[in-house]
C-alpha positions, 0 to 999 in steps of 0.5 A: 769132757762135757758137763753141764749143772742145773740150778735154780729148781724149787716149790712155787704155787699156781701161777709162779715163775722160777728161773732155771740155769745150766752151767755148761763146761767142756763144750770146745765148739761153739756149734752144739744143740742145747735142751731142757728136759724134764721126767717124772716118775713112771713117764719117759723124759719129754723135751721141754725146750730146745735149740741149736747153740748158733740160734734159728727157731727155738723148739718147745713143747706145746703145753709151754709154749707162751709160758716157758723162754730159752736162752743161752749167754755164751758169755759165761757158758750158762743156759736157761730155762725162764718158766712163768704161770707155772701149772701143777703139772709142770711138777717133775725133775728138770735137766739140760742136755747138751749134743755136738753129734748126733743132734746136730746131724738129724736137726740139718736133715729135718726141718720139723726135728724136734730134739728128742732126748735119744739124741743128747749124750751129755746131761745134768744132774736134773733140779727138781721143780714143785709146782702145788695148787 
């Protein structure tokens, strides 16, 4: 069974950075796609960053790109989320996601996929990340 554990979330000003991690067990493939999601009360989840495991061009959301990194150490299993010039609307829950099927179908079928969170079947628990002005 997959499972995946965030850390690293927290409060920063204006302009800070935090550093998000995800633990990720259970994933026996090496092929899967792995994601950042975030959702705030009342909005659907929107996908932050995301790409396949084996590399290729990762997906961002356009309001983090130049701001937000992904990447993933196979070494000890862990994605992360590297956020710079963190902005008030960046506030929300954050959580990775993981996928060996679905995501992985559509993302060879379609050149401009862009990961959306119906297509992920495994997720954390989500770490919340305050950004105040």
């Amino acid at each position: 069974q997959v499972q995946l554990m965030e850390s690293g979330g927290g409060s920063v000003q204006r302009g800070g950075s935090l550093r998000l991690s995800c633990e990720i067990s259970g994933i026996i493939t090496m092929h899967y796609c792995m994601g950042w999601f975030r959702q705030v009360p009342g909005k659907e989840r929107e996908g932050v960053a995301a790409r396949f495991s084996g590399g290729g061009v990762p997906y961002y959301l356009d309001s983090v790109k130049g701001r937000f990194s992904l990447a993933l150490d196979n070494a000890v299993n862990t994605m992360y989320l590297q956020m710079t010039n963190l902005k008030p609307e960046d506030t929300a829950m954050y959580y990775c996601a993981a996928d060996r099927s679905t995501c992985l179908l559509r993302l060879v079928r379609n050149s401009n996929y862009t990961y959306p969170a119906t297509d992920f079947a495994d997720w954390g628990q989500g770490t919340q990340v305050t950004v105040s002005s």
